[in-house]
DRENKOLPA-465679 format. One record per atom (N, C-alpha, C): x, y, z; atom name. Coordinates in steps of 0.02 Angstrom, whole numbers, plus 50000, padded with zeros to 5 digits. Layout:
REM DRENKOLPA-465679
{xx=X&yy=Y&zz=Z&atom=CA}
...
***
This chain:
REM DRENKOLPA-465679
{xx=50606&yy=50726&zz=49308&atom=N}
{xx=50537&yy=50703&zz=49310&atom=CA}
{xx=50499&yy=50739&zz=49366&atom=C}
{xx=50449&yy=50775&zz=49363&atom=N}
{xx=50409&yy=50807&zz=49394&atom=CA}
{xx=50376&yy=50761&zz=49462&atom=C}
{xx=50362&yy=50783&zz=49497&atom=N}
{xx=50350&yy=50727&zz=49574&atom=CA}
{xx=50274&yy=50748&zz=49557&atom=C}
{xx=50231&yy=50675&zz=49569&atom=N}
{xx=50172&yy=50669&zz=49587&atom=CA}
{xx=50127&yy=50660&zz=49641&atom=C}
{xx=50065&yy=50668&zz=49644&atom=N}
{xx=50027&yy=50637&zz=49701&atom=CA}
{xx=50048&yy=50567&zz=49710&atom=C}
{xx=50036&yy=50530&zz=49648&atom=N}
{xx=50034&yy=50456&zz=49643&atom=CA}
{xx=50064&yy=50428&zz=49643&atom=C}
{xx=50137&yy=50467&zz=49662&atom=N}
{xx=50198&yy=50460&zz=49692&atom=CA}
{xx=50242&yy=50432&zz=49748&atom=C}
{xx=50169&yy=50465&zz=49792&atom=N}
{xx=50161&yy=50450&zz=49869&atom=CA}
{xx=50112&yy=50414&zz=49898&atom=C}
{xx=50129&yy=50395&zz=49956&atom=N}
{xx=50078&yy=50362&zz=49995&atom=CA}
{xx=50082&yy=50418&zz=50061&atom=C}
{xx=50010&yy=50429&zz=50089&atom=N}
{xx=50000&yy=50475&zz=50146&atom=CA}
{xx=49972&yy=50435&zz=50204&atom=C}
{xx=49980&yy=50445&zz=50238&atom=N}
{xx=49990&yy=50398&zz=50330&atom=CA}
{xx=49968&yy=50446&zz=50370&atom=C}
{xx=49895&yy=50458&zz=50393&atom=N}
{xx=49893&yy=50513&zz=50473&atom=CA}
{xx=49913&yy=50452&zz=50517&atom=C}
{xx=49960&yy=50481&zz=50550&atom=N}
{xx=49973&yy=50463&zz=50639&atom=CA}
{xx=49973&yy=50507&zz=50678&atom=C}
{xx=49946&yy=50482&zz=50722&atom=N}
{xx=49962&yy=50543&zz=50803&atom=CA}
{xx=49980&yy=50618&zz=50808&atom=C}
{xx=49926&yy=50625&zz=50747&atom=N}
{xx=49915&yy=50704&zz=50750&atom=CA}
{xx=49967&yy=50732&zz=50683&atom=C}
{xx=49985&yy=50676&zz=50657&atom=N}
{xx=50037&yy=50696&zz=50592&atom=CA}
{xx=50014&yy=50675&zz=50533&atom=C}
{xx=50016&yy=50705&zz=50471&atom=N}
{xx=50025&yy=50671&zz=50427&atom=CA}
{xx=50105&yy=50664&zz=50388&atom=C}
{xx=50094&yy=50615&zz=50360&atom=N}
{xx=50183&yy=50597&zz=50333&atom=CA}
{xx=50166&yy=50583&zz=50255&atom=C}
{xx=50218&yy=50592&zz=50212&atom=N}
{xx=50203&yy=50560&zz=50154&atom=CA}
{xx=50261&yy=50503&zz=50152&atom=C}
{xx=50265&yy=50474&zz=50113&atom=N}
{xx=50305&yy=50429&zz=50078&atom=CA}
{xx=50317&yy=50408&zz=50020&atom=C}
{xx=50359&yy=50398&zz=49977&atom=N}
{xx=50381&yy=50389&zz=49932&atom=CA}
{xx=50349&yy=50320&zz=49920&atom=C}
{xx=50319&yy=50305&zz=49890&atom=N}
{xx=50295&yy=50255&zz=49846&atom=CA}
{xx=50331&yy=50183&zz=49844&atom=C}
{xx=50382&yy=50173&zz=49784&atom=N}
{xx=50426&yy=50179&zz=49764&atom=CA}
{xx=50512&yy=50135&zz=49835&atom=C}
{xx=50521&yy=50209&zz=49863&atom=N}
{xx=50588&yy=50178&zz=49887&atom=CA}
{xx=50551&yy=50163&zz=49989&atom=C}
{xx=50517&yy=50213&zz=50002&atom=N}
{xx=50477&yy=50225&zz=50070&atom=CA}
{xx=50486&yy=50265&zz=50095&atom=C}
{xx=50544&yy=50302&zz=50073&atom=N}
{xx=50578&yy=50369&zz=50101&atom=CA}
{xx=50517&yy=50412&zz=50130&atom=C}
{xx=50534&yy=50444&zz=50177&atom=N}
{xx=50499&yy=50495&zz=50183&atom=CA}
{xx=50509&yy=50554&zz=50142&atom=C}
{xx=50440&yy=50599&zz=50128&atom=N}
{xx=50441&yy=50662&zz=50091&atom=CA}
{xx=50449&yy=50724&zz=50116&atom=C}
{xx=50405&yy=50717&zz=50158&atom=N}
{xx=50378&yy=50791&zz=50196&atom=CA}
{xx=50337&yy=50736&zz=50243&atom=C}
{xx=50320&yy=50786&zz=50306&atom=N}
{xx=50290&yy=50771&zz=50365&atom=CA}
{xx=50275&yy=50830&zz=50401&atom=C}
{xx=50205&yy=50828&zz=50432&atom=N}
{xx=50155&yy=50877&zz=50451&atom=CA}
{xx=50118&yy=50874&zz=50506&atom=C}
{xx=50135&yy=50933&zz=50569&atom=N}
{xx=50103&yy=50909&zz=50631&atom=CA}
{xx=50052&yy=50953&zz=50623&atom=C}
{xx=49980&yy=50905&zz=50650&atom=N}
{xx=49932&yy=50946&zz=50648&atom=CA}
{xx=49896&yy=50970&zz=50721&atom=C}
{xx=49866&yy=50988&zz=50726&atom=N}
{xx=49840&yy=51006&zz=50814&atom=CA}
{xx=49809&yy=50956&zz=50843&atom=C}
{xx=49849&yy=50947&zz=50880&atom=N}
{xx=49798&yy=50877&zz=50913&atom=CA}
{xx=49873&yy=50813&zz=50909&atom=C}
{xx=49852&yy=50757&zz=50947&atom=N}
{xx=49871&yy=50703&zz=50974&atom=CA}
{xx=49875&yy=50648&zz=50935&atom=C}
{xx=49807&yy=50645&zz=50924&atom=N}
{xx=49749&yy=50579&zz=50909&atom=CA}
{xx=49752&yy=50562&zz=50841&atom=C}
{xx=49696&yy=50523&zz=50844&atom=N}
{xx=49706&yy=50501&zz=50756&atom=CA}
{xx=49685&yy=50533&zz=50714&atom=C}
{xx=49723&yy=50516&zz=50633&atom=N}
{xx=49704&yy=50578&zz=50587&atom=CA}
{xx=49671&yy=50537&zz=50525&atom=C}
{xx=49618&yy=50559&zz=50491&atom=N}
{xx=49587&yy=50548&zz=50447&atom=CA}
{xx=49612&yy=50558&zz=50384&atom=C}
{xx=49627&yy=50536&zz=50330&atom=N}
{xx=49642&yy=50571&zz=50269&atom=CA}
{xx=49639&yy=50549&zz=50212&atom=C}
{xx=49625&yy=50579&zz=50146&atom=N}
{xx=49567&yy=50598&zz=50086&atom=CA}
{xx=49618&yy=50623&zz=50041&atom=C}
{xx=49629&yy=50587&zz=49992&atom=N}
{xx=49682&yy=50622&zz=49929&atom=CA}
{xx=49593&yy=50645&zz=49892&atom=C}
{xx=49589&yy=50698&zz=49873&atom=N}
{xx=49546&yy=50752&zz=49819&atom=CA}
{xx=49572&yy=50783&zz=49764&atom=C}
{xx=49584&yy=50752&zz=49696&atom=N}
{xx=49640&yy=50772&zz=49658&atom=CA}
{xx=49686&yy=50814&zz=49667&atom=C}
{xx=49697&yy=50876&zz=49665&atom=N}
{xx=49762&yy=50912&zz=49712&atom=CA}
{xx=49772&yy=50920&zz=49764&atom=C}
{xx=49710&yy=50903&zz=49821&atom=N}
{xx=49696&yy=50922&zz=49901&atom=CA}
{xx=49713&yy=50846&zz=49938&atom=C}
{xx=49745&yy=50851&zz=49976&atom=N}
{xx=49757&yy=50842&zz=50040&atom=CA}
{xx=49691&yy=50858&zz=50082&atom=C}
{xx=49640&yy=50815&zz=50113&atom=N}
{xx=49592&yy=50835&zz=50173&atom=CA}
{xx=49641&yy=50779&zz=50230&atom=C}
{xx=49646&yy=50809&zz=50286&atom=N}
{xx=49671&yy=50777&zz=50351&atom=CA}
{xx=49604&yy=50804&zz=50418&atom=C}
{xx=49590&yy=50769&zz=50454&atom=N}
{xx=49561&yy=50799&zz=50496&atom=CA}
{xx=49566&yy=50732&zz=50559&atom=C}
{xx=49592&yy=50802&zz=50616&atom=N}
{xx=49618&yy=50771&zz=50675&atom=CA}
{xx=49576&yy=50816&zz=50741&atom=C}
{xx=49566&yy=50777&zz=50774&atom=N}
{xx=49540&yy=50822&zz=50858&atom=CA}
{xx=49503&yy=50862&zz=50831&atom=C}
{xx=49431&yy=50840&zz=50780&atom=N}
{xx=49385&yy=50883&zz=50774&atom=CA}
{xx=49408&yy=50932&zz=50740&atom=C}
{xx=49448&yy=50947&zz=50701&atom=N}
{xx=49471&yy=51011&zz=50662&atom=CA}
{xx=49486&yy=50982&zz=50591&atom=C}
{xx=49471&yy=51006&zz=50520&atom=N}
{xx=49501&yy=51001&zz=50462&atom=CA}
{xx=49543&yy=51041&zz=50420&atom=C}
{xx=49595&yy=51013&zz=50395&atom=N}
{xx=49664&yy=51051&zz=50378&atom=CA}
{xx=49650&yy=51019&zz=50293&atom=C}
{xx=49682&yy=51063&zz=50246&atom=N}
{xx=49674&yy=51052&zz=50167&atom=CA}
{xx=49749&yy=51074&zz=50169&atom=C}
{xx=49801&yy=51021&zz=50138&atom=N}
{xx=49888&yy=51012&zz=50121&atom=CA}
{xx=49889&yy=51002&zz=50055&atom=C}
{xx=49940&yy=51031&zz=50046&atom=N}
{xx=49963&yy=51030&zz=49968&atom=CA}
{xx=49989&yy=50961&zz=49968&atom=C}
{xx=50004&yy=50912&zz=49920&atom=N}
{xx=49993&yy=50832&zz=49933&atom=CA}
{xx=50079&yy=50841&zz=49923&atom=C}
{xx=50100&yy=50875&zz=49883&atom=N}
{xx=50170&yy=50876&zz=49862&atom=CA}
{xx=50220&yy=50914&zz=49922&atom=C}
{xx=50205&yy=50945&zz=49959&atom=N}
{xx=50248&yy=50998&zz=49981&atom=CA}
{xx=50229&yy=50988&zz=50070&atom=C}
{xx=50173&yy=50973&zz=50073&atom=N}
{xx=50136&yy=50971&zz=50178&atom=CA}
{xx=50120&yy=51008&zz=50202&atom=C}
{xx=50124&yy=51084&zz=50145&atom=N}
{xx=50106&yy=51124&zz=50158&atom=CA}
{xx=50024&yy=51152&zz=50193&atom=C}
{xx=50002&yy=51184&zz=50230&atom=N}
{xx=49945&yy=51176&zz=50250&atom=CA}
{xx=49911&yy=51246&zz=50199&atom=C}
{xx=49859&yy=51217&zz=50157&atom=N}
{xx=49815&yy=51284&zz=50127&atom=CA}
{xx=49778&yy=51312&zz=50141&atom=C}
{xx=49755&yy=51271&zz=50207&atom=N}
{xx=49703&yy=51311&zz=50246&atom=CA}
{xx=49679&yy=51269&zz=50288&atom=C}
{xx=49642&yy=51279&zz=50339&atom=N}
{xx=49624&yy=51250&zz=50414&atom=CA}
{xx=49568&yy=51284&zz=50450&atom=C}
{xx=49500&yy=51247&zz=50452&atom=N}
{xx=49472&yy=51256&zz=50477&atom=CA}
{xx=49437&yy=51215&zz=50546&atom=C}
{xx=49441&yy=51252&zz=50594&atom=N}
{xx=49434&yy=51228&zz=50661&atom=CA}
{xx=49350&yy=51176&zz=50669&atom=C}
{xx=49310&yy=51209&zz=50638&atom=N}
{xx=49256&yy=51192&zz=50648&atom=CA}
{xx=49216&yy=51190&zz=50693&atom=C}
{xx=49239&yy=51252&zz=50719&atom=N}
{xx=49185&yy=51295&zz=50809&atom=CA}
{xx=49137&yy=51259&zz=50789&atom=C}
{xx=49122&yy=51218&zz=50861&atom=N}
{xx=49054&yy=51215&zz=50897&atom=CA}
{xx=49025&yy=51153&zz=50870&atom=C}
{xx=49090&yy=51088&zz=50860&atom=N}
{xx=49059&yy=51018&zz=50841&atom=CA}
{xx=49085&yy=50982&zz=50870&atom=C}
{xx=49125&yy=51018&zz=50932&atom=N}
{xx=49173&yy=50939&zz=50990&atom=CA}
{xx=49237&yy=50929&zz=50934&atom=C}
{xx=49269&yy=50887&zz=50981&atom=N}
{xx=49323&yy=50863&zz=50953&atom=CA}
{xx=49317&yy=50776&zz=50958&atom=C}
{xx=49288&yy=50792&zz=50918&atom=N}
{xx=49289&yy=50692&zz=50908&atom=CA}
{xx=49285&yy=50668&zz=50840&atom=C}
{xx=49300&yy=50621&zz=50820&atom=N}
{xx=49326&yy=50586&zz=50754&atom=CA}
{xx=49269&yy=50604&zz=50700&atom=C}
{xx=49312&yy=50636&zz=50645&atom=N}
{xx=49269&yy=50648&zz=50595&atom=CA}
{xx=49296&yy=50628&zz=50535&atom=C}
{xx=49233&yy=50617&zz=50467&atom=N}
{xx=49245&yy=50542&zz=50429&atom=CA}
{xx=49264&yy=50639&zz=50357&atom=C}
{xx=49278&yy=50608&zz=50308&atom=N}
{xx=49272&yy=50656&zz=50250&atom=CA}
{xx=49258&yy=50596&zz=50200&atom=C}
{xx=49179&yy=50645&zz=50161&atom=N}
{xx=49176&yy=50630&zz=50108&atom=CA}
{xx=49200&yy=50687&zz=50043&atom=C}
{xx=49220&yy=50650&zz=49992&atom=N}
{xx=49217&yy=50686&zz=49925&atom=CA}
{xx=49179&yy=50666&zz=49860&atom=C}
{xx=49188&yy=50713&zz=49813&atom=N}
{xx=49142&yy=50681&zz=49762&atom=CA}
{xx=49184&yy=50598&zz=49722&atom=C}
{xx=49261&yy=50602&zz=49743&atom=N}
{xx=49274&yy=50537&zz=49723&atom=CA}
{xx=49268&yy=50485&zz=49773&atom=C}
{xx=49253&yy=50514&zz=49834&atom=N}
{xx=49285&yy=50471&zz=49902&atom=CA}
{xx=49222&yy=50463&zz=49917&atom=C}
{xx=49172&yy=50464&zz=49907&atom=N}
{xx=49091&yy=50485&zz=49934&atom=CA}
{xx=49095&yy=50436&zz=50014&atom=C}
{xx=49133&yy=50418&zz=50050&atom=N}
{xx=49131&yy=50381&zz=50110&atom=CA}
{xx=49144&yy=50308&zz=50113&atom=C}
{xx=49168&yy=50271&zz=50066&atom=N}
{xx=49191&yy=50211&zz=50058&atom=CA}
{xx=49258&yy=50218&zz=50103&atom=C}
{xx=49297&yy=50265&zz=50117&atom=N}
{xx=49350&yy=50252&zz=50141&atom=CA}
{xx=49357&yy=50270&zz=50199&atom=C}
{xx=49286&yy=50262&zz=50248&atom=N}
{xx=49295&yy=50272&zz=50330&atom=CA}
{xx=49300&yy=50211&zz=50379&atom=C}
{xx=49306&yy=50157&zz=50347&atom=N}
{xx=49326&yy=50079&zz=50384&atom=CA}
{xx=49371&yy=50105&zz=50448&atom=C}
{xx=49429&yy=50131&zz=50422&atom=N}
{xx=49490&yy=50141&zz=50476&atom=CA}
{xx=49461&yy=50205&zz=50547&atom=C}
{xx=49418&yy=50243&zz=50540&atom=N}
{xx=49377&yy=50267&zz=50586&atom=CA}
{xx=49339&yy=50244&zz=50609&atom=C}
{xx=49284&yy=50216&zz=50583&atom=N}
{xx=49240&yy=50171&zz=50611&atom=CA}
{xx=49269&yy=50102&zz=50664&atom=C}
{xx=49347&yy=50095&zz=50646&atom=N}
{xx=49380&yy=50038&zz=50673&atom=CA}
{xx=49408&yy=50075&zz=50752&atom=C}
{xx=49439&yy=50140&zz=50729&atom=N}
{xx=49462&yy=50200&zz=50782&atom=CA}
{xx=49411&yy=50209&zz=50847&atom=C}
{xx=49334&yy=50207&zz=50802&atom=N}
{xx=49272&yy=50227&zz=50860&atom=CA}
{xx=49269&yy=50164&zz=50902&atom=C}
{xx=49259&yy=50116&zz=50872&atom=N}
{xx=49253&yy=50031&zz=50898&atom=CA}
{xx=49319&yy=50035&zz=50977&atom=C}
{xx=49369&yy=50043&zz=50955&atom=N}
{xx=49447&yy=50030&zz=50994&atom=CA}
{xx=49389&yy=50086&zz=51047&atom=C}
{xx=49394&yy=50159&zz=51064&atom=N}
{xx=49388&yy=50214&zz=51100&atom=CA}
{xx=49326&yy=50184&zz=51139&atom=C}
{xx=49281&yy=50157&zz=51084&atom=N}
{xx=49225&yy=50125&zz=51144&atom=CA}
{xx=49257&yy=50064&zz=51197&atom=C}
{xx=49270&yy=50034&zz=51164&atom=N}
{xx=49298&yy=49966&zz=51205&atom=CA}
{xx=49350&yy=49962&zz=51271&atom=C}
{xx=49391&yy=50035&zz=51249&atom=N}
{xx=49448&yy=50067&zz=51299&atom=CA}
{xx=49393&yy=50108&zz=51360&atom=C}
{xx=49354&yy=50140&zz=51339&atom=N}
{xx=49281&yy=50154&zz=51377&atom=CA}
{xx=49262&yy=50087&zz=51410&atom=C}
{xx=49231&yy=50061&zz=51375&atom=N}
{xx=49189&yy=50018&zz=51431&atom=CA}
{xx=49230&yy=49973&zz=51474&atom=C}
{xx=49318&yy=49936&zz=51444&atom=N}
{xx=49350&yy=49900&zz=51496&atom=CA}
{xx=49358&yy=49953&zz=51561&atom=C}
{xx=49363&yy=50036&zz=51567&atom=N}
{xx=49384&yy=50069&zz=51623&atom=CA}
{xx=49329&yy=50086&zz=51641&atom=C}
{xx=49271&yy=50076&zz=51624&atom=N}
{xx=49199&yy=50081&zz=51668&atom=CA}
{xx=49208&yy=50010&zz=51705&atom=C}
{xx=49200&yy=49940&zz=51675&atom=N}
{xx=49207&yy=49866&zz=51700&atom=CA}
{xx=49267&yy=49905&zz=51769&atom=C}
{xx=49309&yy=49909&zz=51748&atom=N}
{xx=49360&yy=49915&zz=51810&atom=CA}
{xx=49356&yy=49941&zz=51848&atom=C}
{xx=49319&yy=50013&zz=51860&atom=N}
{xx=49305&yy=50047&zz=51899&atom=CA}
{xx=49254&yy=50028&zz=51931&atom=C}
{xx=49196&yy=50003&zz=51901&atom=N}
{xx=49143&yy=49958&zz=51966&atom=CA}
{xx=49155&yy=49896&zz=52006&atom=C}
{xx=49241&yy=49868&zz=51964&atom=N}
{xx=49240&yy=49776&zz=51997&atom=CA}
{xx=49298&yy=49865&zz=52060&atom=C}
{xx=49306&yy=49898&zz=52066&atom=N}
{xx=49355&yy=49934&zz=52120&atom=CA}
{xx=49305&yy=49957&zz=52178&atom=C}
{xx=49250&yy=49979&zz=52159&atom=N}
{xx=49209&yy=50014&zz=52198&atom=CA}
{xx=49164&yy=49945&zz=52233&atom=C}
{xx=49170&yy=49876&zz=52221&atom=N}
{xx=49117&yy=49822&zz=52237&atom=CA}
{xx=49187&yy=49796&zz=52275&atom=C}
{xx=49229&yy=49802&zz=52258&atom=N}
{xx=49295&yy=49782&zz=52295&atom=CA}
{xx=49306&yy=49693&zz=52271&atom=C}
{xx=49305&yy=49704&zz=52183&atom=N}
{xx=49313&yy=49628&zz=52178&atom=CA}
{xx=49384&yy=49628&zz=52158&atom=C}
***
């Protein structure tokens, strides 16, 4: 039996994407991409979109293979959403949740750093 997209389930973590087997959970293939942080990702009928630390990578969904990678000079490296013509942006909850956490980790070490400098 021929292996499918719909086969798998795809997971960015910490600069990786992983697939998984559907099915048993096994892992398939697994893919480090540049960067640390969190990864975004977009099944596009045969494409794989992942995009991590401001850069976007296009994987073969079957294999992790990378088809191409573009850096995206000259837009920062900060969290970016992908739309497609099936995905048109319904599926950026989990970023928008990512930005929320990064602010909040922001403002508790601003709070902390002024109750240090007031000496509370």
């Amino acid at each position: 039996m021929k292996k499918q997209s719909s086969d798998l389930v795809f997971i960015g973590i910490n600069g990786s994407v992983v697939a998984l087997n559907c099915a048993s959970g096994a892992q398939a293939w697994a893919t480090d991409l540049k960067g640390v942080g969190f990864v975004n990702v977009v099944l596009q009928n045969d494409a794989l979109l992942a995009s991590c630390d401001g850069e976007i990578f296009c994987l073969d969904p079957l294999t992790g293979n990378v088809r191409w990678h573009n850096p995206l000079k000259g837009f920062g490296t900060g969290l970016a959403t992908i739309a497609t013509a099936s995905n048109p942006g319904g599926g950026n909850a989990p970023v928008l949740a990512e930005k929320r956490r990064r602010e909040d980790e922001e403002a508790a070490a601003a709070s902390a750093g002024c109750a240090a400098v007031m000496g509370v």
